[in-house]
Each structure stands twice: as structure tokens, then as C-alpha cells.
N, C-alpha and C positions, 0 to 999 in steps of 0.2 A: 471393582476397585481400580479398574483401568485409569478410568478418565484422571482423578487426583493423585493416584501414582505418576502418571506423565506429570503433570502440572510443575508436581513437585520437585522433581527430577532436572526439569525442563529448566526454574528456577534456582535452583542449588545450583547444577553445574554451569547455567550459561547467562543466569540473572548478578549471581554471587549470594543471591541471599539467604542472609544470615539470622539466627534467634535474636528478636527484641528488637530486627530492624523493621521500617515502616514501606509496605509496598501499597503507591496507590496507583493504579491502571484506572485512566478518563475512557469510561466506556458502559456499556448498557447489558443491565441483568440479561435482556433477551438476547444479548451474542456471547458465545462461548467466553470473549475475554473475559466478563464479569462472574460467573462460576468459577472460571479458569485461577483469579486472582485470590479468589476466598478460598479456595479448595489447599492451594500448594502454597499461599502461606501461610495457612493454619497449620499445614502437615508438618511444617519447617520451625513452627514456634516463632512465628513471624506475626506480623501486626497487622491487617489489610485495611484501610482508610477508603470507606466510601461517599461517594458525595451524588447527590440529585440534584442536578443542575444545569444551568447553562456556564461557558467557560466564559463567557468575556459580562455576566451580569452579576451586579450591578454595576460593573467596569472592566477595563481588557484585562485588570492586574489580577483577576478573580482567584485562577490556580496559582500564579505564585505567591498570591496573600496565603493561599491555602497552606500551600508547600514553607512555608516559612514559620507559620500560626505554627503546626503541628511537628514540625522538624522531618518531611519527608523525607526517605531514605531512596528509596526508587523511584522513578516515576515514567509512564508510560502515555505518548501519548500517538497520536496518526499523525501521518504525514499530511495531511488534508487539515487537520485541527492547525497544527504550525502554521502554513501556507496563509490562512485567515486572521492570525494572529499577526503576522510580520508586519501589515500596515500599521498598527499602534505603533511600533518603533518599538526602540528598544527602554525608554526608558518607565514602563509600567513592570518591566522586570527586574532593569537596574534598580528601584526603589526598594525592593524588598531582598533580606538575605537570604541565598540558598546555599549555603555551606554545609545545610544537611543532605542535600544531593550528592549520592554516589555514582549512582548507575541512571542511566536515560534508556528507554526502552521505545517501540516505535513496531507497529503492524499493522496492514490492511492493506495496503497499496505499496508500486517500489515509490523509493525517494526522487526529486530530482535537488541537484548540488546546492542551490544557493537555500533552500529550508532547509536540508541538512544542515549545512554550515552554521545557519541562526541557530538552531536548534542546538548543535555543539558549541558554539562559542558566545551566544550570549546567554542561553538559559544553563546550560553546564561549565559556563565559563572556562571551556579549553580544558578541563582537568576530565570530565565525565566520560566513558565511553557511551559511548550510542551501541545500546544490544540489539538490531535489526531481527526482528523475529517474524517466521513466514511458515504456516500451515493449513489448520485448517479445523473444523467444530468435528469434523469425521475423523480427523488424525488423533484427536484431544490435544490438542500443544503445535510445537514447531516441525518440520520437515528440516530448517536450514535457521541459524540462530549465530550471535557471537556468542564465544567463550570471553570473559574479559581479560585472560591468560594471555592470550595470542595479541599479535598486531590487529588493528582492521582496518579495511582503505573504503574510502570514502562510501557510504550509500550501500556497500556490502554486507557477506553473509562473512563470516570466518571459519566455517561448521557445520556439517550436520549436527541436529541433536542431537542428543546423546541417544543410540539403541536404534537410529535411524540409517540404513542403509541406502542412501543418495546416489542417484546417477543422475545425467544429463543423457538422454538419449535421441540420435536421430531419427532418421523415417524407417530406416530400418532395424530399429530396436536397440543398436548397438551404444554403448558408453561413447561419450566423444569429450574432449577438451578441447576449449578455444575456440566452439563453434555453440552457436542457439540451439536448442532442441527442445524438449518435454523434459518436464521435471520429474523424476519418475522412485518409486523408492522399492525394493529389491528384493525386502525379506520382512515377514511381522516385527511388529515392534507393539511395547505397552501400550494401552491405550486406541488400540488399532478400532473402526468399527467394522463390526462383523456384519450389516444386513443395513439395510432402510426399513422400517416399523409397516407394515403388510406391503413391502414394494422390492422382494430381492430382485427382479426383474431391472428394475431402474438402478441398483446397487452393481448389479454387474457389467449395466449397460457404462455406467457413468464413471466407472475404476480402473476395470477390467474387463476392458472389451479392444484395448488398443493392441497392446500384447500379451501373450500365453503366461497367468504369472508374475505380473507387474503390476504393482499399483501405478497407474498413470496420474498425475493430480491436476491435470489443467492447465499449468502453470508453464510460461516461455521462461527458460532459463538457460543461465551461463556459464562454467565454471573456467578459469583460468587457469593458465601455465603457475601462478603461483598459490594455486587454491582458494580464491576466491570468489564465492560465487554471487552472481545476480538474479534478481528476479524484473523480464521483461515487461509482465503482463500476463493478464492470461492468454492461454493459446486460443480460443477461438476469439479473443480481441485482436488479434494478429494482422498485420496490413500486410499485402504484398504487391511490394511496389517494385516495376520496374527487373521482376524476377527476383527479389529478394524481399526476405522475411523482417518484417522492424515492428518492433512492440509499441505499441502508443505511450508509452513512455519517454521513450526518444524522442519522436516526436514533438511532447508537451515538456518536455526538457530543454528544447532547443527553444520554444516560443518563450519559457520564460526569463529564459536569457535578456528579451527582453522589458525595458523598464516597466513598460505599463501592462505587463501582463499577471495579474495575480495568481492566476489559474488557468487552465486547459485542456481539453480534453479533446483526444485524435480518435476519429473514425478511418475506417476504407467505404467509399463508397462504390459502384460500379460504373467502368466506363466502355464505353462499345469501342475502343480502340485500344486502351493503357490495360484492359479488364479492372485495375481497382485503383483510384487514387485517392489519397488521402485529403480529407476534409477536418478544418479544426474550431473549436468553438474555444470562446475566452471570454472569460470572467476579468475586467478591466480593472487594476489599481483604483480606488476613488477620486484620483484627482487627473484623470483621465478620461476622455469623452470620445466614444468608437466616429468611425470614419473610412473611408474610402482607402483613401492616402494611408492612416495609420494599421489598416489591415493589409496593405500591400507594403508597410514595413514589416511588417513581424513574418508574413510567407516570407520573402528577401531573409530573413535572418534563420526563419530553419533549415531555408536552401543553403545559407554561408554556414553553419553545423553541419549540415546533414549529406549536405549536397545536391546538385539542384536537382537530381530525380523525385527528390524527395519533398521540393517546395510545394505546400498546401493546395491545392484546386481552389480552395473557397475558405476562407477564416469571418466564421458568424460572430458577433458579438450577442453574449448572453447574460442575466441579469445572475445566473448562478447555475452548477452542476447538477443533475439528479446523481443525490446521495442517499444513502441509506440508514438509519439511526445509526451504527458505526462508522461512516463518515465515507465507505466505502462509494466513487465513481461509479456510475452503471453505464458503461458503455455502451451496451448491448441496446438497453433503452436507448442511448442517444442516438443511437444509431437507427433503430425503428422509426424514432419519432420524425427522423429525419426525412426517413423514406417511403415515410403515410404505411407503414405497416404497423400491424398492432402489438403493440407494448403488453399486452396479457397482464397477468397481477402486479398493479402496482404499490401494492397495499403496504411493501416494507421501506417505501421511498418516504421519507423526508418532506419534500419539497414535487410533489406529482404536478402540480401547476406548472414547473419549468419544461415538462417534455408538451405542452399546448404553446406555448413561445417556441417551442424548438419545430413544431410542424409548421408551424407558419412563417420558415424561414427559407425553406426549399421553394425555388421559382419553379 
């Protein structure tokens, strides 16, 4: 009873939703979100709207025709699905009304500023809150979540969830604010899983193995002087550059700053002098054409964010991410394929033919 207890929970207090309202989460029966979705608002007397599909066919305005057709009340989508979408502009969303939109909901990856902002101000039209939700299919539900009660500042969490006991912890186990650490959670909560299916071994290696007692989740994160927290990346995506830790999301947050950059993805690769520098690949606006010149603008412009320890090594131009039917970045892959080592199963990737363009970009 675990799994749809959290759901439920998860949504009532930090979704808002309500009996007779319409939640539909863009996402795929084989990832938790689509169980996740059916479970907690059935539990709620809720309505869940499912669609099989692609989001910009037979046109970009696909889901807001949706959300309009049906009068969605919620809607939930990646930060990677946005990102793909901003090139239509805005007006395939301006054309249709979403007045039925209350809540925006948004998991998988962290955000960077200028898709969040689209995301709040032209599909929720400045009224919707954005509920940033961040767990995991072993947790059932969220670790860190908005309440729509509180304030929320940009890209952030405003919350644990509800029954979740959250820390930021550094290397040596300890809680910290105002600095990076491991995401870490403290005490059982509903929903919790108790084992891997004939693999405790790998269950304890992957949870609890960092400290005595701690759920450990992967996750780089942040919480601040005013309580709110961020997610960096995962911790073995982690770069360190220059003696200091940065989440590839910094990184691909500063590239997209600029204009032609629709997308990106940061690796660390290894150097015999720096030990790791960062390396970035980017998926180009369409009306944009890669270049010499225009990859030695876009390092220039993470160094003028970031700072110039942090300017790119090498910025590849790529024809797209390896993603995963959830829309999820694989780093990890971009990172092997980078480095001629092997990529192992790639069997839940999307788009597998983009890591053969990405080996054949390393001189």
C-alpha cells in the first residue's frame, strides 16, 4: 500500500489536488511517473488524463490543444520536453485557452532559468505555480517538492515532502546549509523500498553504503539560508573543476544563456595536468549553424557566468542528447561515448545512434 499512499499524499499536500480536478502528467507507463499519476489521483477522487503520443504531432500546439479540449487542471511536464518546445515560439500556445491550468508541475532533471520562466509565464501565464518535484521510483514519489502555500524562488524545491526527513550532507556525513553535498534522507518514510527483487546486495551497495543509517540518493544538492533547496545533478555527474565541485547543470545553464544554444550537456573529462576539465556538447537553435567561432563564443560565455576556471575545454556540436523515454539526459553515456569506453545497456535510450556521433568526435 506504500507506493499509492505516497503518491497520494505527495499530491494533496504539495500538488493541491483536488476531487473532480484533472491531473495529467506527459510521461510513459514504464516510469514511475505514469503509475505514480493514476494511483494518487484515483486515491484523491481525482481525474487522470492519459495521452500516447508524441507532444509536438501532428503540430507543436499538440498538448495545449489537449489541455484546452479537456480543461486540464494540472499538468506536469520535464524540463527537457519545455526546452524542445521554446523554438515554436510562443504563439502555438498563445492560440489556445488554458484558464484551466492551476498548477504546473515539472521532474526529471534540475531546471535552467530561461525554460523555467517560458514554462511560468507563457504556458501558466504568471498566475501558475511551477511544483518542482524530485525523487525517485525506489522512494515512490518526491524527496523535495513545492507546497503551493509557501513562496517559491526560481528553479527551486520549497519542501521536503511531506513524511520526508531531508538533509544536505557533506563528506563527512554532517547536515550543512549554504554549501553542496549529497541529498541524503534520515528516517523511513511511506512508500520507502525495502530491497531490489533477488539483488539486496546491490540495494545496500546503492543506498546505504555511504553512511551508517542514511538513505544516500545520488543527488548534488543545496539548501539555503532561506530554505530553499536545489538539485545539482547527480553526484557521480559531478565535475571538479579547478578544486571545486559544480553540477553539470551550471554548467548547461550558463551555455544557454546563450542565444543559439537549445540545449546542453556538461561532462568532466580527464586531464594530466587540471585532473578533470569540463567538456560541453549543444544541441543548436534551428536557425543556427555550428562553427569554430561560434563554439569559442559560447566557452567565453560560461567563463563570463561561471568564471574562467570553468570555461569548456572543447564545446562539440551535436544533432541531440541521449535521452531516455522520460526525457531524462544520460550523462554517464555521454560521457563513455566520449571517451571510447563502453556504454553497457543501452536499451532504455531513446535516440542510441546519438552516442556513435558522439565517439566520433574525440581527436
Amino acid at each position: 500500500a506504500g507506493f499509492p499512499l505516497k503518491a497520494a499524499q505527495d499530491m494533496a499536500h504539495l500538488f493541491d489536488l483536488r476531487p473532480g480536478e484533472l491531473m495529467f502528467w506527459f510521461t510513459d507507463m514504464g516510469w514511475m511517473m505514469g503509475p505514480w499519476a493514476i494511483l494518487g489521483s484515483l486515491l484523491l477522487g481525482s481525474t487522470v488524463f492519459l495521452y500516447e503520443g508524441a507532444p509536438d504531432y501532428p503540430g507543436p500546439d499538440r498538448l495545449w490543444q489537449m489541455v484546452a479540449r479537456h480543461g486540464i487542471t494540472h499538468l506536469g511536464i520535464s524540463p527537457t520536453l519545455i526546452r524542445a518546445l521554446i523554438p515554436h515560439g510562443e504563439e502555438p500556445v498563445k492560440k489556445h485557452d488554458l484558464s484551466s491550468l492551476r498548477v504546473l508541475g515539472s521532474t526529471g532533471e534540475p531546471w535552467n532559468p530561461e525554460p523555467y520562466q517560458w514554462f511560468f509565464q507563457t504556458v501558466g501565464g504568471g498566475r501558475c505555480p511551477i511544483v518542482n518535484y524530485s525523487g525517485g521510483t525506489e522512494v515512490s514519489g518526491g524527496i523535495l517538492g513545492c507546497t503551493v502555500y509557501k513562496p517559491i524562488a526560481e528553479a527551486s524545491f520549497n519542501t521536503p515532502a511531506p513524511g520526508i526527513k531531508a538533509a544536505v550532507l557533506n563528506d563527512e556525513g554532517e547536515p550543512v546549509v549554504g554549501q553542496v553535498g549529497e541529498l541524503a534522507v534520515l528516517a523511513p518514510w511511506p512508500g520507502m523500498t525495502k530491497g531490489f527483487w533477488n539483488d539486496p546486495e546491490r540495494y545496500e551497495r546503492t543506498y546505504w553504503s555511504r553512511f551508517k543509517d542514511v538513505w544516500v540518493h545520488g543527488d548534488w544538492a543545496l539548501v539555503d539560508e532561506e530554505g530553499y533547496w536545489f538539485i545539482l545533478g547527480r553526484s557521480d555527474d559531478t565535475l571538479k573543476i579547478a578544486g571545486k565541485r559544480v553540477g553539470p547543470a551550471e554548467l548547461e545553464s550558463a551555455a544557454i544563456r546563450h542565444p543559439a544554444v537549445q540545449e546542453a550537456g556538461a561532462v568532466g573529462v580527464p586531464h594530466e595536468v587540471k585532473g578533470e576539465v569540463p567538456v560541453l556538447f549543444v544541441v543548436l537553435r534551428p536557425e543556427f549553424e555550428g562553427s569554430e567561432e561560434l563554439a569559442a563564443e559560447i566557452a567565453e560565455k560560461v567563463a563570463e557566468v561561471l568564471g574562467k576556471p570553468m570555461k569548456p575545454a572543447a564545446v562539440h556540436f551535436v544533432s541531440d542528447l541521449p535521452k531516455t523515454r522520460n526525457a531524462k539526459v544520460m550523462r554517464r553515456l555521454l560521457k563513455a561515448a566520449y571517451l571510447g569506453e563502453s556504454t553497457g545497456d543501452t536499451s532504455a535510450l531513446v535516440n542510441p545512434e546519438v552516442l556513435d556521433e558522439v565517439r566520433r568526435l574525440r581527436k
